[in-house]
C-alpha positions as CSV (number, residue, x, y, z in Angstrom):
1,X,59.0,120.4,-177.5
2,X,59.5,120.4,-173.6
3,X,57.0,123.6,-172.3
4,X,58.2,124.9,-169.1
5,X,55.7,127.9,-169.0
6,X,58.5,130.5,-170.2
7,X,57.8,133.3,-172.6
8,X,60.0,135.6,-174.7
9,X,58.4,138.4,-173.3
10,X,58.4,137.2,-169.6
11,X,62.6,136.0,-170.5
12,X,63.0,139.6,-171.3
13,X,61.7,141.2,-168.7
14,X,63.8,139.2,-166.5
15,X,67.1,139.7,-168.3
16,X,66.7,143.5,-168.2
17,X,65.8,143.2,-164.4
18,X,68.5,141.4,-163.8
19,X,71.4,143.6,-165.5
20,X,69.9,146.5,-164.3
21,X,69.4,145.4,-160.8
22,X,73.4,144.2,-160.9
23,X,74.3,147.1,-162.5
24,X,72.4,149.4,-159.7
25,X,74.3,148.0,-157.2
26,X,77.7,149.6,-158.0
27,X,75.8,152.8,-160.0
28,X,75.3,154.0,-156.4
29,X,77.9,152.9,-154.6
30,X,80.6,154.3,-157.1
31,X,79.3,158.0,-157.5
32,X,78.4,158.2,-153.7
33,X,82.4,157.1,-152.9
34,X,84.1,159.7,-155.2
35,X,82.4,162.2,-153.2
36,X,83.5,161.0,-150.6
37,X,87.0,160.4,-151.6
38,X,87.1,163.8,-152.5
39,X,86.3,164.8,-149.0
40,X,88.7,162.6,-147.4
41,X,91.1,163.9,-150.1
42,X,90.0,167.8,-149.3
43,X,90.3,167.3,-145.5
44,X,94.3,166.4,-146.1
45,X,94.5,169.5,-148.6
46,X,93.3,171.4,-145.7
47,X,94.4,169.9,-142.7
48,X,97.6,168.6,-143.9
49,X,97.3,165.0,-142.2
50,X,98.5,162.4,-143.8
51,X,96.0,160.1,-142.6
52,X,93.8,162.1,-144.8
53,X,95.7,160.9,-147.4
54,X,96.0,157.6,-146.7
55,X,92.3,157.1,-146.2
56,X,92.2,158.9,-150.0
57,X,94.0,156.1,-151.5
58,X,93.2,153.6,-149.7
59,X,89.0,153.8,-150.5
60,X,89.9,155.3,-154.0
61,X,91.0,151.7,-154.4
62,X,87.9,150.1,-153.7
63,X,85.9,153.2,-155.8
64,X,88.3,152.1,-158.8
65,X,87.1,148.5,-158.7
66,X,83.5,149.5,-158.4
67,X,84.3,152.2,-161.6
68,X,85.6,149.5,-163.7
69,X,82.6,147.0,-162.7
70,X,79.7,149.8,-163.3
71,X,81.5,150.2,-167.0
72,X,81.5,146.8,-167.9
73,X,77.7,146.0,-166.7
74,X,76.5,149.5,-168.0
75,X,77.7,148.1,-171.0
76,X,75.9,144.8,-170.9
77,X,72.8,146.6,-169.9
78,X,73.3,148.8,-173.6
79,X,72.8,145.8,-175.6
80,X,69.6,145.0,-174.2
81,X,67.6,147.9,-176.5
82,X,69.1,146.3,-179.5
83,X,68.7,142.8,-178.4
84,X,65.6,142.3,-177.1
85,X,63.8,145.8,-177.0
86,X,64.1,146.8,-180.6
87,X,60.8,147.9,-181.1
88,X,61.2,150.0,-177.7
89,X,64.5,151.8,-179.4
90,X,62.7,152.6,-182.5
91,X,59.8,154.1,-180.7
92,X,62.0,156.3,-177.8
93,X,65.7,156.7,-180.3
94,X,64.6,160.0,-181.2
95,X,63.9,160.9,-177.4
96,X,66.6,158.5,-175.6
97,X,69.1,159.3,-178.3
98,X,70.2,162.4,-177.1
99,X,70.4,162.1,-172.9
100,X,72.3,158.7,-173.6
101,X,74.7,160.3,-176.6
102,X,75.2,163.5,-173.8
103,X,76.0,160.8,-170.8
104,X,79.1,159.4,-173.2
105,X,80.4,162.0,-174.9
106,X,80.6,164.7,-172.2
107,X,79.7,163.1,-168.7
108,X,81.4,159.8,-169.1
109,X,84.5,161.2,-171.1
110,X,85.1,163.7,-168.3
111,X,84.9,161.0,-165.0
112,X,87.3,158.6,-167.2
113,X,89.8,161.2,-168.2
114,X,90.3,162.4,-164.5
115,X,90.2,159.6,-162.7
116,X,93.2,159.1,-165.1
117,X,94.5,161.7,-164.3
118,X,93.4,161.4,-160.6
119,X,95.3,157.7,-159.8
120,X,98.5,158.5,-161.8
121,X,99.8,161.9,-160.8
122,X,100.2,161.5,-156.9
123,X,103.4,163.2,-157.5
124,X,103.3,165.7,-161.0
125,X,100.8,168.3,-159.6
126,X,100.2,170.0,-156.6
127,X,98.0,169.1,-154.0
128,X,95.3,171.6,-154.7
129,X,95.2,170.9,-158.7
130,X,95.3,167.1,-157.8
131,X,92.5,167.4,-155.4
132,X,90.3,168.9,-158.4
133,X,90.8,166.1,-160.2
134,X,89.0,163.5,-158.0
135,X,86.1,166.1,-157.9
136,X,85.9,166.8,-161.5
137,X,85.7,163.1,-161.8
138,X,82.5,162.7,-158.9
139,X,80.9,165.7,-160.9
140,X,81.4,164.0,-163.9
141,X,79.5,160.4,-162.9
142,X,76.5,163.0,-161.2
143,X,76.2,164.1,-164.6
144,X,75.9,160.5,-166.2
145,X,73.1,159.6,-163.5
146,X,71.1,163.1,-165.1
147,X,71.5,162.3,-168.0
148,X,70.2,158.6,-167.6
149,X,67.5,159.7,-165.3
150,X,66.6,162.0,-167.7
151,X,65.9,159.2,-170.1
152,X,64.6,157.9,-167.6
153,X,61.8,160.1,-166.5
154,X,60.7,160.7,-170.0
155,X,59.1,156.8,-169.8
156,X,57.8,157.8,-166.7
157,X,56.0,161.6,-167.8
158,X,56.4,162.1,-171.2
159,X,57.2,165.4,-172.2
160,X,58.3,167.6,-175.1
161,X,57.1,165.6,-177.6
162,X,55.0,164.6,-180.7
163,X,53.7,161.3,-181.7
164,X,54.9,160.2,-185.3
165,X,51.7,158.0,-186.0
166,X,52.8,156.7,-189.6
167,X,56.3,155.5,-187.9
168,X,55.0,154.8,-185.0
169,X,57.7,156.6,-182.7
170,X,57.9,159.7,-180.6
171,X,60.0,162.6,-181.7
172,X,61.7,165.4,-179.5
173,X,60.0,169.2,-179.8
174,X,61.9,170.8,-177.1
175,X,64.9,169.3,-175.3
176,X,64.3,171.6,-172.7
177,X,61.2,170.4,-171.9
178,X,62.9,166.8,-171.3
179,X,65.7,168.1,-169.4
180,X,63.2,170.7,-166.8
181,X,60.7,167.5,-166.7
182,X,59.3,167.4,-163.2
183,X,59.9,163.7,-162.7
184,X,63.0,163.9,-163.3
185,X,64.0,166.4,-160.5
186,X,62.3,164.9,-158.2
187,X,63.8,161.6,-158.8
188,X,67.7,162.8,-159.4
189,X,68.0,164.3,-155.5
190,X,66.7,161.2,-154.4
191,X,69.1,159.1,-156.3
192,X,72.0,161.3,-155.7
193,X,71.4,161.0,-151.6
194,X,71.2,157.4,-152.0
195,X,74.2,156.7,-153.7
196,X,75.9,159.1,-150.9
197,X,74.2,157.0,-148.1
198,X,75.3,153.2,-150.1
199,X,79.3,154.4,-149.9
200,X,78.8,156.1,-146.4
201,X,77.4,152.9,-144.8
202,X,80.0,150.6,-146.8
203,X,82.8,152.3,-145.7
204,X,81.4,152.7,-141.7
205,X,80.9,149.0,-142.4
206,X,84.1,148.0,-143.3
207,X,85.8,150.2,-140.9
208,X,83.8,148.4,-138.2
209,X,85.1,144.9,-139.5
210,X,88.7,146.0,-139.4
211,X,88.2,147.6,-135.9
212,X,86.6,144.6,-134.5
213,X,89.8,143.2,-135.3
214,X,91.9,145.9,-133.3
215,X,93.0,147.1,-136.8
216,X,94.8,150.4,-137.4
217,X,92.6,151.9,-135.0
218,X,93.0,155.6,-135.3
219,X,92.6,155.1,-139.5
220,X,89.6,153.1,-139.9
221,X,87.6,155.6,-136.9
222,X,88.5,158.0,-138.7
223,X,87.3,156.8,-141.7
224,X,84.0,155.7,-139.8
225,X,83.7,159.3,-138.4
226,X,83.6,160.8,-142.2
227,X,81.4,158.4,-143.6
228,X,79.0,158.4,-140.7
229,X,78.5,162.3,-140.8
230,X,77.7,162.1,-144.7
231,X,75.7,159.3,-144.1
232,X,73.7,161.1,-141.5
233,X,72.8,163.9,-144.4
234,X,72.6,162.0,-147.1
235,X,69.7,159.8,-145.0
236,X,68.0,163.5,-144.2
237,X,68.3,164.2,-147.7
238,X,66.9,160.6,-148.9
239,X,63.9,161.4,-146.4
240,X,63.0,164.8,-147.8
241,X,63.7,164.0,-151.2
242,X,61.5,160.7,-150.8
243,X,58.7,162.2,-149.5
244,X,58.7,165.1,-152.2
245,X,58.7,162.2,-155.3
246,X,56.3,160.1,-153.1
247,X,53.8,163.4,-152.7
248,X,54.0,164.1,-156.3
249,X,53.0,160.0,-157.8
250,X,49.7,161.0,-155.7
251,X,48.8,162.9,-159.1
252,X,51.0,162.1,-161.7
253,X,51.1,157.9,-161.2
254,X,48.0,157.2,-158.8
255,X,48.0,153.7,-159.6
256,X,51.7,153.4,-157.7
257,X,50.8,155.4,-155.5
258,X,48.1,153.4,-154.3
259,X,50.2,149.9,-154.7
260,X,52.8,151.2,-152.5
261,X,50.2,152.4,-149.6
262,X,48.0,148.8,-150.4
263,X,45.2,151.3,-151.2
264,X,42.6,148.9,-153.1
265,X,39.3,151.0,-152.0
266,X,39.6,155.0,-151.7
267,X,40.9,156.0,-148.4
268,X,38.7,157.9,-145.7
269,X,39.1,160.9,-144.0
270,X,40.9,158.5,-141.0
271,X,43.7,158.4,-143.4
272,X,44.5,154.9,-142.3
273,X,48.2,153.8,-143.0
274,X,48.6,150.2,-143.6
275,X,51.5,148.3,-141.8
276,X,50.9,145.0,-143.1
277,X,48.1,143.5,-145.0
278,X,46.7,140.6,-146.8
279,X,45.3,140.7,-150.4
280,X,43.5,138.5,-153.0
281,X,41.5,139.2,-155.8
282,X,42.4,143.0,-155.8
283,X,41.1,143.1,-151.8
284,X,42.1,143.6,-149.1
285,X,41.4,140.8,-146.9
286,X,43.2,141.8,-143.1
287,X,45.4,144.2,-142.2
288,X,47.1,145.9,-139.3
289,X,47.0,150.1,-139.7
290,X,47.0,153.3,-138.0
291,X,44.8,156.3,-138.3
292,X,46.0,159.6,-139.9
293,X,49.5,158.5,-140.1
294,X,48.3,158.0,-144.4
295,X,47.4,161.7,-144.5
296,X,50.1,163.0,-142.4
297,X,52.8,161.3,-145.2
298,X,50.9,162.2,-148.1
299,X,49.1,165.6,-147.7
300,X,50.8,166.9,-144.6
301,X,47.5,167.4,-142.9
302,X,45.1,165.4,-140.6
303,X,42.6,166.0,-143.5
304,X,42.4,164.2,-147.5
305,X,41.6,161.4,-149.3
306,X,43.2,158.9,-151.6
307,X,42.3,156.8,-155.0
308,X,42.3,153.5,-154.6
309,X,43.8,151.1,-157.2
310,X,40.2,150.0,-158.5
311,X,38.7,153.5,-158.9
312,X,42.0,154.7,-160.7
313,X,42.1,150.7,-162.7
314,X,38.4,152.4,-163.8
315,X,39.9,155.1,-164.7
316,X,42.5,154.3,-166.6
317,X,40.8,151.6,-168.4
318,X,38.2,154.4,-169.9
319,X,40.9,156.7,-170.8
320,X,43.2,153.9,-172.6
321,X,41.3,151.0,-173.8
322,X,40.4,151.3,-177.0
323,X,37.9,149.0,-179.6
324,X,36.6,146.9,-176.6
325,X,40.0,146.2,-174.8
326,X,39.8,144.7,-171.3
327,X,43.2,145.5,-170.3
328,X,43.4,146.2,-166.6
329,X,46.3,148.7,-165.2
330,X,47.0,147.1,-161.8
331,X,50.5,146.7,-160.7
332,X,52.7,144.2,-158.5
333,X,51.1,145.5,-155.5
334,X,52.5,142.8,-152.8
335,X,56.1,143.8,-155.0
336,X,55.4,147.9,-154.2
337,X,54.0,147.7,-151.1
338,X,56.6,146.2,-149.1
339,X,59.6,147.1,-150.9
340,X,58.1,151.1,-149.9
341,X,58.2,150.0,-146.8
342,X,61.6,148.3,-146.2
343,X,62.4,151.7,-147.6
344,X,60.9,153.8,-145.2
345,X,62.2,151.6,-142.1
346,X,65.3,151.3,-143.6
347,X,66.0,155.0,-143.5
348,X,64.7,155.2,-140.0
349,X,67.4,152.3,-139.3
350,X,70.1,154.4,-141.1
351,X,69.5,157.7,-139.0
352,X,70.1,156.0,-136.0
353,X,72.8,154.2,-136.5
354,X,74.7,157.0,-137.7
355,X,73.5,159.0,-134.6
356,X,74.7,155.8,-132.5
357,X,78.1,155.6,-134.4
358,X,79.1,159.2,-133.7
359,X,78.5,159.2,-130.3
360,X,79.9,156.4,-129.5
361,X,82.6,157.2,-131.9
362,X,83.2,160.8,-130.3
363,X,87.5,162.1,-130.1
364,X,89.0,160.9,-126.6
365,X,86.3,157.8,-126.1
366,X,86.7,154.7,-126.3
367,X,83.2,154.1,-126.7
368,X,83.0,152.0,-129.9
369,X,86.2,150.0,-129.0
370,X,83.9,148.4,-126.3
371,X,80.9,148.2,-127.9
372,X,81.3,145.1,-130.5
373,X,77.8,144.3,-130.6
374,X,77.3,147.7,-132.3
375,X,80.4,147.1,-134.4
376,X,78.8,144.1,-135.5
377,X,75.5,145.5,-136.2
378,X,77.7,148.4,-138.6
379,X,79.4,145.8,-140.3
380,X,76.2,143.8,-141.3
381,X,74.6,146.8,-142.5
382,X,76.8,147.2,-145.4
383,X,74.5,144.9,-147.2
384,X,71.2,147.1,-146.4
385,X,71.4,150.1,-149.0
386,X,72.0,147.8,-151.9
387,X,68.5,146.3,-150.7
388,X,67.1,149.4,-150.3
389,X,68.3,150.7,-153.7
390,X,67.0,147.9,-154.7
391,X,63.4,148.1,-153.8
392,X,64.1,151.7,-155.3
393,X,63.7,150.5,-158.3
394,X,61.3,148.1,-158.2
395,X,59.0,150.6,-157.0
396,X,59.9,152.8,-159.9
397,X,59.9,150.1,-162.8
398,X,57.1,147.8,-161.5
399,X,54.8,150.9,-160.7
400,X,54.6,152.0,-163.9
401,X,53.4,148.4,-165.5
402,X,51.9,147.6,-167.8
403,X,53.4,150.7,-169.8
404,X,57.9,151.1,-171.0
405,X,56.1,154.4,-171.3
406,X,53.8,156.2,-169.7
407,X,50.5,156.0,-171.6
408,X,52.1,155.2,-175.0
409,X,53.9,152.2,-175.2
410,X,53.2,149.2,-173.3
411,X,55.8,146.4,-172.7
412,X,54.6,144.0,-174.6
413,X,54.7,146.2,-177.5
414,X,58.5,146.5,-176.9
415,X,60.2,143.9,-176.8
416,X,61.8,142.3,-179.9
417,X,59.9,140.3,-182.4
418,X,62.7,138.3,-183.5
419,X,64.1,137.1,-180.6
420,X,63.7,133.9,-179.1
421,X,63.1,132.0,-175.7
422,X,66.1,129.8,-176.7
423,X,68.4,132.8,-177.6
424,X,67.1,134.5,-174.2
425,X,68.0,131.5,-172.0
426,X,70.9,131.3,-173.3
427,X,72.2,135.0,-172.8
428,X,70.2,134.9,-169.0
429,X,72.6,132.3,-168.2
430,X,75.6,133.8,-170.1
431,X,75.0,137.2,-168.3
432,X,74.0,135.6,-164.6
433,X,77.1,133.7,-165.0
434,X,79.0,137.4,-165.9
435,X,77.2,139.4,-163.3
436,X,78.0,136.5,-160.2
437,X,81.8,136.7,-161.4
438,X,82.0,140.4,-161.8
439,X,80.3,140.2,-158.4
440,X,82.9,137.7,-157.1
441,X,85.9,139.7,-158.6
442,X,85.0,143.1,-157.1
443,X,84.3,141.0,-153.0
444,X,87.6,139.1,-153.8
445,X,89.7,142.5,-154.7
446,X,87.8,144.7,-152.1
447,X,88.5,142.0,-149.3
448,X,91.7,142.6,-150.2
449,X,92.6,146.0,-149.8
450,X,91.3,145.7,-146.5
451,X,93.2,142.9,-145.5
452,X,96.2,144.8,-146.5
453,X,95.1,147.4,-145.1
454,X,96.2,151.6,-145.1
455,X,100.3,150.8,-145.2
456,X,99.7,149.3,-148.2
457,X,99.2,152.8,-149.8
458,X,101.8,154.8,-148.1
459,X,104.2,152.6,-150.5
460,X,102.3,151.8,-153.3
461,X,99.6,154.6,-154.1
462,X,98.4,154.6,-157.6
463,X,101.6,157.0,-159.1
464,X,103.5,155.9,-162.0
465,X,106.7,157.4,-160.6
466,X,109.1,154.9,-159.7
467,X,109.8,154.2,-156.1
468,X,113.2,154.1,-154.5
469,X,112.9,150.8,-154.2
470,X,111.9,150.4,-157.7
471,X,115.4,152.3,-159.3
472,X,117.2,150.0,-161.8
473,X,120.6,148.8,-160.9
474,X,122.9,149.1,-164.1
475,X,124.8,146.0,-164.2
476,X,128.1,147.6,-166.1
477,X,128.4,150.3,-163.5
478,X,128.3,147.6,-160.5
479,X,131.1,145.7,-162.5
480,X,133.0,148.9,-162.9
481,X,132.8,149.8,-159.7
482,X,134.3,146.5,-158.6
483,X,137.4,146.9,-161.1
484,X,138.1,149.8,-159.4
C-alpha cells in the first residue's frame, strides 16, 4: 500500500481545523452584523430617515446569507464528535451535553424564529415592535456563542466536575460552576468585540469599494460612518478584553503563555519582549526585542518575571507523566507566537483606520471622496479580521496541545478508533470541496447585492406583501370590461 506519511489522527486533526476555521469565519461576521443592523435599523426608528432603512435592508441581506452559511457549516462541524471524536463525546457528553442542548433549543430557536419574523413583516407591525425583532434575533446568536464558549472553556479549565474512573468520562456536579468558569468570561467579551469589529470593517470595506466607484454616495458614507464608530469600540473593547484573557493564561495555561511571548528560558527582570525571533531545538537562537515592554503587557509594572516553556515543560511533565512516560507538553510555538502578534498589530491597524475614516469621513467634507488611496486601503482590509479571528483560534486550540482537555484527555486519546485514513480523505475532500462552494456561493450572492446596490431594497425588501406591481390582473374582468 502507497504510504504517504498520513495518519488517522493527524487526518483528524485537520478535518476539525478546517470546518472550524470555515465555520469561524461567518460565526463572527454574522452576530457582529445583526447588531449592527439593529443599529442602523434603531437610528431610522429614531430619526425617521429612510436611508436608515434602506441601509437596514440592504446589509440585512448580506447578514441573511452569512446566517444561512454559519447553519449549514455549524452543522458539518456537529458531526465531527460522532465521526471522528467518539471517544472525545463519550468522555465530555455528560459535560458538553448540556451548553450544546441549551444553544439549540433556546438560543438558536429564538435567532431563527425572529429573523423570520424580522425579514417578512416589513409591513404587519409597527416600527418599534419590528425593530425588536432584529434585536431579539442578535441577542439570541450572543447567546449561542455563550453557550458554545462555555463548552468551550470547560476543555480549556475544567470545572464542576468529577471523574467517572470505571467509565472513563467526566460527569457535571454543578452547572453553575461551568457556566461562572473564569475562562469562559474572559474569553466571551473578547469574542463578542471581535465579531462586532469583523462586520464593522466589512461593511466600511465594502462601502469604500462602492464609493470608489462614485456609488450612491450619501448611502454607502453613511453606512461607513456607522460601522466605523462601532468598529472603533469594538477594537477598544478587543484590546481590553485581550489583555485581561492574555494576563490570566500567565497562571492558568503558562505553557501558552510562554509560546505566544517565544519565552523558552524564564524571563528577567528586563522583561524583554520579543519582536521576532529564531528557534530550534526548543531555543532561541536570535532575536530582535525590547526591554520592559514584556512586563509592561503582562504584569502592568516595570517589575516581574515569567516561566519559560522548558521550566513549565518540567513542570508539567512531573505533574502528568505517569509509569515512566516521556511525554513532553510543548506547543506550536512558531504557530502561537506570530499569530499573537498579527493580532496585536492588527488591532493597532484597526484603531487607526477607524480614527482615519471618521475624520476624513466627517458631515460637510469631502475628504474621503478625494482620498482613494485610503479608500483602497478600507476596502482591502475587509479580509484582515477573518485573519485575525483566525489566529484567535489557533492560539486558543494549539495552546492547549497536547490535551482536548485540560489535564485529562489528551488528543490522541480522542479521536475515533474506528475510523480510517481512507474514510478521512475522503470526507476532507468532500467537506473542502463544501466549505470552497459555500464560500463561493456567499462572495457570488454578496457581490451582488452590492452591485445592485440600496434601490434594490426600496422595491423589493424582504416583505411577503405583494407590491403594486405584483397585483394579479383577472382576465374575465379585463374581457368584461371590454364588452362594455
Amino acid at each position: 500500500m502507497l504510504n504517504i506519511g498520513v495518519t488517522m489522527l493527524g487526518l483528524s486533526r485537520f478535518q476539525f481545523a478546517m470546518t472550524t476555521v470555515f465555520h469561524f469565519f461567518f460565526v463572527p461576521f454574522s452576530i457582529g452584523l445583526a447588531f449592527i443592523v439593529a443599529i442602523m435599523e434603531t437610528c431610522y426608528v429614531a430619526t425617521k430617515d429612510e436611508t436608515y432603512k434602506n441601509m437596514t435592508k440592504f446589509w440585512g441581506k448580506i447578514f441573511l446569507y452569512s446566517f444561512a452559511v454559519g447553519v449549514v457549516t455549524g452543522i458539518i462541524q456537529e458531526f465531527q464528535f460522532g465521526m471522528n471524536w467518539s471517544d472525545y463525546s463519550r468522555f465530555m457528553g455528560d459535560i458538553f451535553g448540556a451548553p450544546l442542548a441549551i444553544e439549540a433549543l433556546a438560543a438558536f430557536f429564538m435567532e431563527s424564529t425572529f429573523i423570520g419574523l424580522w425579514m417578512f413583516t416589513w409591513d404587519r407591525f409597527n416600527k418599534v415592535v419590528h425593530c425588536l425583532f432584529i434585536w431579539l434575533t442578535a441577542f439570541g446568536s450572543t447567546l449561542s456563542a455563550l453557550w458554545i464558549l462555555a463548552a468551550n472553556s470547560f476543555m480549556q479549565n475544567p470545572v464542576g466536575y468529577a471523574m467517572n474512573a470505571p467509565q472513563h468520562k467526566v460527569e457535571m456536579t454543578s452547572f453553575s460552576a461551568v457556566i461562572m468558569n473564569r475562562q469562559l468570561w474572559n474569553e466571551f467579551p473578547h469574542v463578542i468585540f471581535g465579531a462586532f469589529l469583523t462586520a464593522a470593517f466589512v461593511v466600511a470595506g465594502c462601502s469604500a469599494w462602492r464609493l470608489l466607484k462614485k456609488d450612491h454616495e450619501h448611502f454607502y458614507r453613511k453606512s461607513m460612518k456607522v460601522s466605523l464608530i462601532i468598529g472603533l469600540i469594538a477594537c477598544l473593547g478587543s484590546v481590553w478584553s485581550g489583555d485581561t484573557q492574555t494576563r490570566y493564561l500567565i497562571n492558568n495555561q503558562p505553557m501558552k503563555y510562554a509560546a505566544m511571548e517565544g519565552l523558552w528560558k524564564n524571563s528577567t527582570q528586563k522583561g524583554d519582549w520579543t519582536i521576532i525571533q529564531g528557534t530550534k531545538n526548543h531555543k532561541t537562537t536570535w532575536s530582535i526585542e525590547i526591554p520592559y515592554v514584556l512586563n509592561i503587557l503582562g504584569h502592568h509594572s516595570l517589575n516581574g518575571t515569567f516561566k519559560g516553556q522548558q521550566q513549565v515543560n518540567k513542570e508539567l511533565k512531573a505533574k502528568y507523566n505517569k509509569n515512566g512516560e516521556t511525554r513532553n507538553y510543548y506547543v506550536p510555538t512558531r504557530t502561537l507566537f506570530y499569530s499573537f502578534r498579527i493580532m496585536a498589530v492588527s488591532a493597532g491597524l484597526f484603531a487607526l483606520v477607524a480614527i482615519i475614516g471618521l475624520w476624513f469621513n466627517r458631515k460637510k467634507s469631502q475628504s474621503i471622496m478625494r482620498q482613494r488611496w485610503f479608500l483602497y486601503l478600507m476596502g482591502l482590509m475587509i479580509w484582515l479580521p477573518f485573519i485575525v479571528n483566525t489566529c484567535g483560534w489557533f492560539v486558543t486550540e494549539f495552546g492547549r496541545y497536547p490535551w482536548v482537555v485540560y489535564g485529562l484527555l489528551t488528543i490522541a486519546d480522542a479521536v475515533s478508533p474506528t475510523s480510517t485514513v481512507a474514510s478521512l480523505m475522503f470526507t476532507n475532500i468532500v467537506y473542502f470541496l463544501i466549505f470552497a462552494s459555500l464560500g463561493a456561493v456567499m462572495i457570488i450572492l454578496s457581490h451582488r447585492v452590492l452591485k445592485q446596490g440600496p434601490d434594490s431594497v426600496e422595491t423589493d425588501g424582504y416583505s411577503s406583501e405583494p407590491q403594486p406591481s405584483d397585483k394579479k390582473v383577472d382576465p374575465y374582468e379585463m374581457g368584461a370590461a371590454h364588452n362594455d
